[in-house]
C-alpha positions as YAML, in Angstrom:
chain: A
units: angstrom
residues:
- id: 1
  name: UNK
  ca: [44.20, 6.46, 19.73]
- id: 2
  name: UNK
  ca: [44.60, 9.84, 21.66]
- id: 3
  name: UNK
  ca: [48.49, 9.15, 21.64]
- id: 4
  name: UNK
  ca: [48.33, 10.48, 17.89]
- id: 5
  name: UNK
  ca: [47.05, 13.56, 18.27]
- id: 6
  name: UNK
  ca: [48.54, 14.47, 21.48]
- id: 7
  name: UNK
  ca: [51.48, 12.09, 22.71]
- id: 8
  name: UNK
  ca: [51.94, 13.70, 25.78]
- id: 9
  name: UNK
  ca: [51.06, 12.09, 29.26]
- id: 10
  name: UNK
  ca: [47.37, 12.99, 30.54]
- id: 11
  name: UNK
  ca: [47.62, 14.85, 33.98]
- id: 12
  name: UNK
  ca: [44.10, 14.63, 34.34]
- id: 13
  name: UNK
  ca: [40.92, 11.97, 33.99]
- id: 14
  name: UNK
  ca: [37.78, 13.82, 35.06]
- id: 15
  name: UNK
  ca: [35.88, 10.60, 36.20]
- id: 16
  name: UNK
  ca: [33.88, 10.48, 39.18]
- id: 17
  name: UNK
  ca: [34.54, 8.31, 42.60]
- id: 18
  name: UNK
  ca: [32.77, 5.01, 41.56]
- id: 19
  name: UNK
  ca: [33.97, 3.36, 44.45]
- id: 20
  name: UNK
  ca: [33.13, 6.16, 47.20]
- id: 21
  name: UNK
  ca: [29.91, 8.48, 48.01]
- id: 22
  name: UNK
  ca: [32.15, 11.92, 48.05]
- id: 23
  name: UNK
  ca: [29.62, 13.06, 50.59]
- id: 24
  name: UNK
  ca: [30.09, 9.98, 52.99]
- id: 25
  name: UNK
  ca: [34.12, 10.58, 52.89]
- id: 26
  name: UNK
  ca: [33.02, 13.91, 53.90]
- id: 27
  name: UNK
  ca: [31.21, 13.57, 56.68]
- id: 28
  name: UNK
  ca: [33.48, 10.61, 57.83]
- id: 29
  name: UNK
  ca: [36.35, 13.50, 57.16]
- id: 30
  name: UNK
  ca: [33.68, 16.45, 60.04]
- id: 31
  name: UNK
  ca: [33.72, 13.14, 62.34]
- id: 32
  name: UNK
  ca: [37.23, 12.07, 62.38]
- id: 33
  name: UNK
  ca: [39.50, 14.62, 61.40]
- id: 34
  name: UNK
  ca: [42.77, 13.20, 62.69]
- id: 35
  name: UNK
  ca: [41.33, 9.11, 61.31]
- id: 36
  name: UNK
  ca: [44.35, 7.86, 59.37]
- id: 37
  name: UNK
  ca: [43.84, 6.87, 55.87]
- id: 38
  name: UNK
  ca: [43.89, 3.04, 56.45]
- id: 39
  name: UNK
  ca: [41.22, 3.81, 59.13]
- id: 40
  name: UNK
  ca: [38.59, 5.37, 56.69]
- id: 41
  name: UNK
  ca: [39.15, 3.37, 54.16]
- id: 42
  name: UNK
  ca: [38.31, 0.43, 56.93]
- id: 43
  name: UNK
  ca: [35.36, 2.23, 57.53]
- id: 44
  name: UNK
  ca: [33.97, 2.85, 53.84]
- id: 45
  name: UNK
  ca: [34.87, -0.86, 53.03]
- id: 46
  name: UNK
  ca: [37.34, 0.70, 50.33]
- id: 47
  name: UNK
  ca: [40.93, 0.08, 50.03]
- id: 48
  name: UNK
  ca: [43.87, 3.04, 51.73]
- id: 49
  name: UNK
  ca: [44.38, 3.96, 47.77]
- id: 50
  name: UNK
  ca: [40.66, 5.07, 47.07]
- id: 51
  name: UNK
  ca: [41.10, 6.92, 49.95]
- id: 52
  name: UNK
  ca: [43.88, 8.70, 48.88]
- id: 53
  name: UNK
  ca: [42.59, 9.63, 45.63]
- id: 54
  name: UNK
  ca: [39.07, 10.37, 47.14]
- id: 55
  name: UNK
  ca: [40.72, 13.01, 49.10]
- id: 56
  name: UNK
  ca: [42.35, 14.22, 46.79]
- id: 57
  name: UNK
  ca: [39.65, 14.78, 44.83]
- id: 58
  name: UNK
  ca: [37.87, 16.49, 47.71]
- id: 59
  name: UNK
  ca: [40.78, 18.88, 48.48]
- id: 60
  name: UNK
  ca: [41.75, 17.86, 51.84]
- id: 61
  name: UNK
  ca: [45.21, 18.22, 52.97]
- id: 62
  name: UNK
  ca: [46.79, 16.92, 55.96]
- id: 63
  name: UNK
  ca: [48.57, 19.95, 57.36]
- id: 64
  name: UNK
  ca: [50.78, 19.63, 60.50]
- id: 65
  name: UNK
  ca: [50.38, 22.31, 62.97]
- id: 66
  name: UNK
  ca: [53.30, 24.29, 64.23]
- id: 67
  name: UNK
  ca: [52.51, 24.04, 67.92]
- id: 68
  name: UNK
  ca: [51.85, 20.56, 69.54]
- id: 69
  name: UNK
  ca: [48.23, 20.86, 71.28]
- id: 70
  name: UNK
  ca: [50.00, 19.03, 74.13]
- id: 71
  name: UNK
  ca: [52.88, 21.72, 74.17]
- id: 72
  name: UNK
  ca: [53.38, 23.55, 77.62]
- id: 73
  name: UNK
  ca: [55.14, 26.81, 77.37]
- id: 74
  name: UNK
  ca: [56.10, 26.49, 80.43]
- id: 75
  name: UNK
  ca: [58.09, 23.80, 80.69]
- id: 76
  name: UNK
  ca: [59.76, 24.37, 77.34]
- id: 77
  name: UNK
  ca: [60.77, 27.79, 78.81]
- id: 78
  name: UNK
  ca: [61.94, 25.57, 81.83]
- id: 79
  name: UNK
  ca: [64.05, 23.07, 80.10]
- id: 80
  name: UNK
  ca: [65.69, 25.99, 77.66]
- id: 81
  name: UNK
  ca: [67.15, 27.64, 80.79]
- id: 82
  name: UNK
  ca: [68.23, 24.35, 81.61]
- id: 83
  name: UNK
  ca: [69.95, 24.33, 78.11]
- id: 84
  name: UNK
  ca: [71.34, 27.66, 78.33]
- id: 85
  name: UNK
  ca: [72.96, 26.63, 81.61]
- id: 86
  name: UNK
  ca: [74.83, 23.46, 80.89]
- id: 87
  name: UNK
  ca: [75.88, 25.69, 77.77]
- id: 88
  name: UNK
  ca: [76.97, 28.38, 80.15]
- id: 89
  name: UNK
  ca: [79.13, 25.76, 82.03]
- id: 90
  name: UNK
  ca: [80.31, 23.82, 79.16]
- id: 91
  name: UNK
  ca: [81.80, 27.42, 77.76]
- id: 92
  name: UNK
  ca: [83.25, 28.13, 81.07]
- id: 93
  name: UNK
  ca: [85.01, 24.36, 81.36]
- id: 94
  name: UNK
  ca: [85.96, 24.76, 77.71]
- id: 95
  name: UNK
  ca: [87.55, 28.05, 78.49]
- id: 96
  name: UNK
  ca: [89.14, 26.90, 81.70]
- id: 97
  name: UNK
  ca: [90.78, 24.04, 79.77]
- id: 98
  name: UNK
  ca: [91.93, 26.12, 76.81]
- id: 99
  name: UNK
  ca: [94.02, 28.68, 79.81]
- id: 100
  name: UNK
  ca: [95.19, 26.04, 81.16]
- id: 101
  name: UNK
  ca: [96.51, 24.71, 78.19]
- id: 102
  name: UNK
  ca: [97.96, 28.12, 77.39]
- id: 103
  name: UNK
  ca: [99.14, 28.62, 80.53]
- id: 104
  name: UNK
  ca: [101.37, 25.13, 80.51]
- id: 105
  name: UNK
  ca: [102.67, 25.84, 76.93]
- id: 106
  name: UNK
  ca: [103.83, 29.50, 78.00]
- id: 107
  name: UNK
  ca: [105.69, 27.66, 81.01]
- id: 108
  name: UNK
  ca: [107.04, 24.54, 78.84]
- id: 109
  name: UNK
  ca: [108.08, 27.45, 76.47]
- id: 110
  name: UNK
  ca: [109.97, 29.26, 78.75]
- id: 111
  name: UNK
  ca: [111.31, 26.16, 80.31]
- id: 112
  name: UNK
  ca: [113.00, 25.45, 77.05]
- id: 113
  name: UNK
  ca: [113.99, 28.89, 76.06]
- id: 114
  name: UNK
  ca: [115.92, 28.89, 79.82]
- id: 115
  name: UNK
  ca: [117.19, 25.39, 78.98]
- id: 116
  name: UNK
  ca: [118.60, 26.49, 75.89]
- id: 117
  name: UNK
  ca: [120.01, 29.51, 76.75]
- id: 118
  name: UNK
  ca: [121.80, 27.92, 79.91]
- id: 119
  name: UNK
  ca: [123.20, 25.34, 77.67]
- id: 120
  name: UNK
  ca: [126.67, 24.91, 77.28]
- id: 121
  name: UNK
  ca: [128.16, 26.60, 73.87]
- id: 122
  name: UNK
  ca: [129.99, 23.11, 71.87]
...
């Protein structure tokens, strides 16, 4: 009846792994670093959950590196200039266009101010 004396939720249980020898999930952890949980726990005989909480227990965090190990620095250099220069072109078309534009409006404007000012008074 711990609920009486203190009714708030327990964060913690302070049992030991029954299920899994900490030191095997270790090792197994040194021989297969990037092993996904489902294939450990195939390993140990275990299910994916006792895995979870097993390394959880044992403080080991899957952390995902900021560079890919397969990541050339070349060719990411190569395809941002590649970037860069259908941006470059885009702006220029985009630009282009919008003169254009302005350029046709000025003339239909002036068209119309001519029109109207040629127009016979009623």
């Amino acid at each position: 009846m711990r609920w009486i004396k203190t009714p708030g939720p327990k964060t913690t249980r302070n049992k030991p792994a029954t299920k899994i020898d900490m030191e095997i999930l270790a090792q197994d952890v040194k021989n297969y670093p990037d092993a996904y949980q489902y294939e450990r726990a195939k390993r140990l005989g275990v299910s994916t959950q006792d895995i979870n909480h097993a390394l959880k227990r044992l403080g080991v965090a899957y952390k995902k590196s900021l560079r890919h190990p397969k990541a050339s620095e070349e060719e990411r250099r190569i395809f941002q200039q590649k970037i860069e220069g259908y941006e470059k072109a885009a702006l220029s078309f985009i630009s282009f266009t919008l003169m254009k534009a302005a350029l046709l409006t000025t003339c239909h404007a002036r068209m119309a101010m001519r029109q109207w000012v040629n127009a016979p008074m009623a």
